[in-house]
NUDREN-239979 format. One record per atom (N, C-alpha, C, O, CB): residue in three letters; x, y, z. Coordinates in steps of 0.05 Angstrom, whole numbers, plus 5000, padded with zeros to 4 digits. Glycine has a CB too. Example, Ala and Ser with C-alpha at 12.3 -4.5 7.8 and 13.67 -1.06 7.14 Angstrom:
2
ALA526448865156 ALA524649105156 ALA526449345156 ALA528549345169 ALA522649115181 SER525749555142 SER527349795143 SER525850015157 SER526850235161 SER528249885114 
END
This chain:
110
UNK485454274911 UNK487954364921 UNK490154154914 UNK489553924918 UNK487854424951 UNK492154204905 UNK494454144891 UNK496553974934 UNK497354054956 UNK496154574867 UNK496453734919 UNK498553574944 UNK500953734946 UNK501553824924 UNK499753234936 UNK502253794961 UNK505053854968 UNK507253654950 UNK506953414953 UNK505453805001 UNK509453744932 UNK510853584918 UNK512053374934 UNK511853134930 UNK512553724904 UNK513553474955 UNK514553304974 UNK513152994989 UNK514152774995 UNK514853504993 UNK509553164993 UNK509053005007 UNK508452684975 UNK508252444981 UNK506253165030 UNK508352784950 UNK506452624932 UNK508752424933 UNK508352194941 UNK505252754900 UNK512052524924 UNK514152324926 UNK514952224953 UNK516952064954 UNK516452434914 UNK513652294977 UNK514152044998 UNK511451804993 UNK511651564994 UNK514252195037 UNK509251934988 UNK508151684983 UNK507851564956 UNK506651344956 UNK505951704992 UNK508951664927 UNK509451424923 UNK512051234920 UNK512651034907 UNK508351424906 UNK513851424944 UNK516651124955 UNK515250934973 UNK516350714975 UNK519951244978 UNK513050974987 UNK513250825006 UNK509250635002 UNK508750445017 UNK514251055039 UNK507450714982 UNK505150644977 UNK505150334969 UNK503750174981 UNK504150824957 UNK506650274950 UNK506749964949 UNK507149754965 UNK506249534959 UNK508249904937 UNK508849844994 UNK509749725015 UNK507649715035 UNK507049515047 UNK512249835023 UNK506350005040 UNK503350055054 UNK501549855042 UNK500149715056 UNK502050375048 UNK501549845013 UNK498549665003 UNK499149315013 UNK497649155025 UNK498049684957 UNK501749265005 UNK502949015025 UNK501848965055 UNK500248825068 UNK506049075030 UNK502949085057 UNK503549125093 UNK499849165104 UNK499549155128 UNK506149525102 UNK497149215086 UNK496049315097 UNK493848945088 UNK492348835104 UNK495649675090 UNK494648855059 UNK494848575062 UNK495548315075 UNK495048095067 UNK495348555052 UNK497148405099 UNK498548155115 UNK497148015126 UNK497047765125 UNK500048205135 UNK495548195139 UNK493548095154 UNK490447845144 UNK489247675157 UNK492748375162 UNK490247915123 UNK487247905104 UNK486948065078 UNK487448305071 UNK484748015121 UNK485847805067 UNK485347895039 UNK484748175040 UNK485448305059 UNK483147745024 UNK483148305018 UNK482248555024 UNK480148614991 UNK480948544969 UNK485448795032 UNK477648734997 UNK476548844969 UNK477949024959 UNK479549114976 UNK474048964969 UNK478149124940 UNK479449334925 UNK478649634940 UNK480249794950 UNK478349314892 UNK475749654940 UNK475449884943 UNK475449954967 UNK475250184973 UNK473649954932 UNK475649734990 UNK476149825020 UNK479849855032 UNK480749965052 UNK474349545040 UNK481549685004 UNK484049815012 UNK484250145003 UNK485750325012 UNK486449634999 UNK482850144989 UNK483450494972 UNK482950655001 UNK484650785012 UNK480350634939 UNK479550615012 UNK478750775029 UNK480150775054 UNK480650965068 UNK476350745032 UNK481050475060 UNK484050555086 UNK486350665086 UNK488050685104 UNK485250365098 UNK486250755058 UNK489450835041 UNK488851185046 UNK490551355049 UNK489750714996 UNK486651215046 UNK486651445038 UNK485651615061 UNK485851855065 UNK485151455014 UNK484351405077 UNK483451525108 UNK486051465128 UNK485751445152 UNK480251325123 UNK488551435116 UNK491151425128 UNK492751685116 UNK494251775133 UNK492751125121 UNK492751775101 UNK493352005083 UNK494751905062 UNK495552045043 UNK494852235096 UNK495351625063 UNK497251495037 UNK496751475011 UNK498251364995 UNK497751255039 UNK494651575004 UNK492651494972 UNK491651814969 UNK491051964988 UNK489051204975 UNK491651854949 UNK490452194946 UNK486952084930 UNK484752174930 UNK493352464915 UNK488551834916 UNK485551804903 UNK485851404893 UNK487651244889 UNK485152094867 UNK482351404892 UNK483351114890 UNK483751054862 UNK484250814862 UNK481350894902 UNK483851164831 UNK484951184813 UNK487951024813 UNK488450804803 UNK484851434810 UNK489651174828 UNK492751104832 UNK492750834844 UNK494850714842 UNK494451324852 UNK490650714858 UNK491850444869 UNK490950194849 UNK492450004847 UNK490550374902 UNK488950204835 UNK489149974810 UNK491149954792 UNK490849734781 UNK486949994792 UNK493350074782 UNK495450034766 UNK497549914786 UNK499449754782 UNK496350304751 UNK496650024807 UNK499149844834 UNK498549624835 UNK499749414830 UNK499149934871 UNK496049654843 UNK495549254844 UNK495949094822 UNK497148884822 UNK492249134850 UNK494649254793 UNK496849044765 UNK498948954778 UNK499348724786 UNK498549224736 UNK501049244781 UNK503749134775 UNK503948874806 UNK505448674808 UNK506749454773 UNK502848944819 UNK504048784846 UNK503248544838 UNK504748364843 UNK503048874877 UNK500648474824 UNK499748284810 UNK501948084796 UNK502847864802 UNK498148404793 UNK502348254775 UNK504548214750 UNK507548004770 UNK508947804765 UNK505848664734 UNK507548204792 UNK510648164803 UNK509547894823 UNK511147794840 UNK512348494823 UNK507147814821 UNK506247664833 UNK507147644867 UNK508047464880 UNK506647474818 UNK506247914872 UNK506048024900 UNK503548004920 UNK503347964944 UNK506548284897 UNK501248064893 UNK498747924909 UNK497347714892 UNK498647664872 UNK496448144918 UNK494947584895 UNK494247424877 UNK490047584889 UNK488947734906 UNK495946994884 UNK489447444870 UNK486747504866 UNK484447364868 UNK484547134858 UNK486547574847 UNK482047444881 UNK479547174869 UNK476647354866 UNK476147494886 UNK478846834900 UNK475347354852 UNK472347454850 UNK471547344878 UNK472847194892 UNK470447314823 UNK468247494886 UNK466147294893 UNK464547514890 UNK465347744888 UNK466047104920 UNK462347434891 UNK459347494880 UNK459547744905 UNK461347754921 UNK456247194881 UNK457347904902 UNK456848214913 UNK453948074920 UNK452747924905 UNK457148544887 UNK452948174947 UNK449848204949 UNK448348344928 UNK446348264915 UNK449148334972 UNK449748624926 UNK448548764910 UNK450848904891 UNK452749044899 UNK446848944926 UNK449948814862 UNK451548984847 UNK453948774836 UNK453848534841 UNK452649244866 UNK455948864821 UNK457448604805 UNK459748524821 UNK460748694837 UNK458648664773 UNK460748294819 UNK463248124831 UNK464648294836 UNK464948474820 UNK464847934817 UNK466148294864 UNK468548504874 UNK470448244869 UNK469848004866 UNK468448684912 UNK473448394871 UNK476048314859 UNK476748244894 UNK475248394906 UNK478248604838 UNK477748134908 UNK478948144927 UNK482248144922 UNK483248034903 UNK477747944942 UNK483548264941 UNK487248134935 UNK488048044966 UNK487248114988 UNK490348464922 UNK489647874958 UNK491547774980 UNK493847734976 UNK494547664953 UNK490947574992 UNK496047755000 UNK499147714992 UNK499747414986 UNK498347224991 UNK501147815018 UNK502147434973 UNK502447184963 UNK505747084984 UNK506747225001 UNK502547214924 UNK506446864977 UNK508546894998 UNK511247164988 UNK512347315004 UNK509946545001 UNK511647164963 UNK513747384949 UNK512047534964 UNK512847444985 UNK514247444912 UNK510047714972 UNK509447894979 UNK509947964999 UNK510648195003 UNK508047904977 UNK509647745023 UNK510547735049 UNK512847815052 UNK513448015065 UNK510547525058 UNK514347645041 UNK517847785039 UNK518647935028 UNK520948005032 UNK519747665032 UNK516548085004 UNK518048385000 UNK517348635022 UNK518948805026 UNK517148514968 UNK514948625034 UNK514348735059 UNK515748645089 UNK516348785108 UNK511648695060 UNK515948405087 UNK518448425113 UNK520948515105 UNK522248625123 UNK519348135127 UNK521648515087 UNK523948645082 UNK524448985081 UNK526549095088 UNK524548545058 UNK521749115071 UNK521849405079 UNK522549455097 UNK524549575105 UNK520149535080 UNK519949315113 UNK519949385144 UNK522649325163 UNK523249455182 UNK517549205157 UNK523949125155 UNK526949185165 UNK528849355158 UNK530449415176 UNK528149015163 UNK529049475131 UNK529649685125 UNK528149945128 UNK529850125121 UNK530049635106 UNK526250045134 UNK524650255142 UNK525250325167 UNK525550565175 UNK522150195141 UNK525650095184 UNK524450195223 UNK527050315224 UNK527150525237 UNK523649885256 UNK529450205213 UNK531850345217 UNK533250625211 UNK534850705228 UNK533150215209 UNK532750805183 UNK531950845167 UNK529551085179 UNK530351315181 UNK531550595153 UNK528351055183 UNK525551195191 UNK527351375219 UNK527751615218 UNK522150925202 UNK528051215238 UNK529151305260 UNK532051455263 UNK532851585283 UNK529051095274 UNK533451405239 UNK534951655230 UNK535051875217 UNK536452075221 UNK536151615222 UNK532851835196 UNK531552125191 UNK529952225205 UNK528652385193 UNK530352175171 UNK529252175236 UNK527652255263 UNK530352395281 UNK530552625288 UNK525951925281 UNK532152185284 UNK534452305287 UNK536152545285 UNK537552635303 UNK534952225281 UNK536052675253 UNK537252795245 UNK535253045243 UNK536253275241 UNK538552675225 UNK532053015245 UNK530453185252 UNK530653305279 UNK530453555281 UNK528453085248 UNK530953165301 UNK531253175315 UNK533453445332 UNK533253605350 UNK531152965313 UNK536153335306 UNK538253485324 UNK537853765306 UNK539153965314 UNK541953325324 UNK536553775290 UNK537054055271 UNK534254245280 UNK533554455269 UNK536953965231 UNK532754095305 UNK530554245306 UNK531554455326 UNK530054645333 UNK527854085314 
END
């Protein structure tokens, strides 16, 4: 089944800031941010989040390190870098405000 158009262009305005924001906390394996991405409804598939992490890479938003797997080959881990930090606090100050006026304006037209 085909995503809703609407819903595919809110997440990917707001997916790069989620993969941030979901890094603040702790590093993270690759394949366990996909599965919290996607058990949030924010990821349709984990395909779409490895070209994100390049570029967030690239923009040096997260940084990276191997380590060995019990079983099976080296996972990638990512973590925020400080640019990362501050492009995610900065959403989030622009979002909470932002978020609560288009709640707003839902609100009065319901």
């Amino acid at each position: 089944m085909q995503a809703d158009p609407v819903l595919t262009n809110l997440r990917k305005g707001v997916l790069e800031h989620c993969v941030l924001a979901v890094l603040r906390d702790d590093e993270v394996y690759g394949v366990d941010l996909a599965h919290r991405l996607v058990e949030a409804g924010l990821l349709a598939s984990e395909g779409s989040l490895y070209p994100l992490l390049a570029r967030l890479r690239s923009a040096d938003m997260v940084s990276t390190r191997w380590q060995e797997s019990p079983s099976g080959p080296p996972r990638r881990y990512y973590r925020l870098t400080p640019a990362g930090l501050s492009a995610v606090d900065r959403f989030i100050d622009i979002w909470r405000p932002f978020s609560r006026a288009v709640d707003t304006i839902f609100e009065r037209t319901s």
